[in-house]
N, C-alpha and C positions, 0 to 999 in steps of 0.2 A: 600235737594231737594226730595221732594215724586214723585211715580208715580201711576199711573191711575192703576186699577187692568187688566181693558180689555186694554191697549194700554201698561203696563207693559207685559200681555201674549203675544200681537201680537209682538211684539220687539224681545222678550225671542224666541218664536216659529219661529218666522224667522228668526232668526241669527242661531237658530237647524237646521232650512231645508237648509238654507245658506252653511250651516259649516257637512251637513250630519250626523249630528249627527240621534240616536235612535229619533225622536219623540216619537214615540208608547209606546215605554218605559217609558217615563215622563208621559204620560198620561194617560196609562193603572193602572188601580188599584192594589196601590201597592201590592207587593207580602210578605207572611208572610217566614222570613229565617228561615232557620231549625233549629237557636238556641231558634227562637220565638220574635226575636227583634221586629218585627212589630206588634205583637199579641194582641192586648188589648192597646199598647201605642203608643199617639199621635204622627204624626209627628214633627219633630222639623221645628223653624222657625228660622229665621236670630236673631231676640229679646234675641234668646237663650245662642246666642254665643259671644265672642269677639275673633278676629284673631289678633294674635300675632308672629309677623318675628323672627325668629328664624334662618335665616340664606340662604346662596347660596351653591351650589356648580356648576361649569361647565364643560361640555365633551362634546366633540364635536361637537362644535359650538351651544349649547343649554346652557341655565340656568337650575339649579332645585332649583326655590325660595319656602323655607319652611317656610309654617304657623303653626302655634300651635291652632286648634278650640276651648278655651276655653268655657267651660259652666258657663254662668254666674245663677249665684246663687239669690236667689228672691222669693217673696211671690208668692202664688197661684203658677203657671207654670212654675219657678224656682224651685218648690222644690218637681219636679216628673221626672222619665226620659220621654228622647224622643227620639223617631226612624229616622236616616238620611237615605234619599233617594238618592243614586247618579247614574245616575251623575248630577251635578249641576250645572248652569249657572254659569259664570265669566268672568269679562272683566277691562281693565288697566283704573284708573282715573287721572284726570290731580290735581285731590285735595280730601280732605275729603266727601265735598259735591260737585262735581265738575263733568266733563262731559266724558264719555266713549270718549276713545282714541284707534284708531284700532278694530280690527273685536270684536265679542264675541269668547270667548275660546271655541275650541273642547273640547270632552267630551273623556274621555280614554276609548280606546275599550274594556276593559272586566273592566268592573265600580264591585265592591262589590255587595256581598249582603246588604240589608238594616240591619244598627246595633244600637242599642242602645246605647245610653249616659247618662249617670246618671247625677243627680246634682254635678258639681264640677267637673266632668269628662272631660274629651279633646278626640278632632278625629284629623285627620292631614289631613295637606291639603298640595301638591305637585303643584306650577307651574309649570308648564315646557315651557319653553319661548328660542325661534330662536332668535341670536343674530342681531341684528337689521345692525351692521356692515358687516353684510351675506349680505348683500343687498343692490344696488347701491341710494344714499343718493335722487335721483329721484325719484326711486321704492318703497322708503320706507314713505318719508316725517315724517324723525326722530320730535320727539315731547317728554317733559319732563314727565313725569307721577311720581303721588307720592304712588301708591300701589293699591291695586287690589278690586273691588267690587264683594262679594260672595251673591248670593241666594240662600235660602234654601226651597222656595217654589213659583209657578209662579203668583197668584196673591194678590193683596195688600202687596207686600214683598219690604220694601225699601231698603236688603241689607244691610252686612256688611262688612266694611270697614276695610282692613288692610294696614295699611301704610310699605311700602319697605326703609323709611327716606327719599324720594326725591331726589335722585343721581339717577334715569334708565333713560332712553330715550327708546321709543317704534314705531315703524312703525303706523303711522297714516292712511296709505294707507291700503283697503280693499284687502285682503288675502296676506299679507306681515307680515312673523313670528308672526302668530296666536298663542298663547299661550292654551295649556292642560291641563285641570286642573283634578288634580286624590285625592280624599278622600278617606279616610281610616278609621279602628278603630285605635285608637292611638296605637303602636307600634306592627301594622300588616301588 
């Protein structure tokens, strides 16, 4: 399933103002970090990556479902780095190419500076997801989902796909256990 780049932004941008997230900050031109990540190299796009589950853990009453951001590796643009911008858009699918299920995810209050990723290299990516049984089964309108859609940029980005193996159920209902999603350098 593709989306439209101006009706991919309005979506992205309004579940931002929705969910309070920085706007300003996705839109403001990116900033250069003090190691230089951003300085001379392209930003990264969803093409770049594959997400790979690695695992849960839970504390009170939250999930922390970990992805692995692999870089996939490729001619031309595969085989240069690229600078992540976070924070980033994210929201639960009902399948691979399948349809958003509950809110879009908030953004983590203090997101990274922008870092670089080399070819071959990985970032991490944190859910953090409200357990859906926090919630009365009215409030929530539990639904199956099989893993999470990430964007790495707001237009013409369709988004990459990481599957959770299809065992969650998610609040289908709007501002019911909204999910966090927090990116990293990988083991920062």
């Amino acid at each position: 399933m593709g989306f439209s780049g101006s009706g991919m932004r309005r979506r992205v941008l309004g579940a931002a103002v929705a969910a309070g997230a920085a706007v300003p900050l996705l839109l403001a031109a990116p900033p250069v970090s003090a190691d230089g990540g951003a300085a001379g190299v392209r930003g990264c796009e969803s093409g770049d990556f594959k997400l790979i589950y690695e695992g849960r853990e839970a504390a009170a009453g939250t999930d922390y479902i970990r992805f692995a951001m692999q870089r996939i590796m490729g001619d031309g643009p595969g085989e240069e780095p690229c600078t992540v911008y976070a924070p980033l858009p994210v929201h639960w699918v009902d399948g691979p190419y399948g349809e958003r299920v509950g809110d879009w995810g908030r953004y983590d209050s203090d997101p990274p500076e922008p870092f670089t990723v080399e070819p071959g290299g990985r970032a991490d990516l944190v859910v953090r997801h409200p357990n859906p049984a926090n919630y009365p089964e009215e409030e929530c309108d539990p639904r199956p989902v099989a893993g999470v859609r990430l964007y790495l940029r707001f237009e013409d980005d369709p988004g990459v796909y990481g599957s959770t193996g299809g065992e969650d159920v998610m609040c289908a209902e709007p501002g019911k256990a909204v999910p966090t999603a927090v990116v990293t350098p990988h083991g920062g």
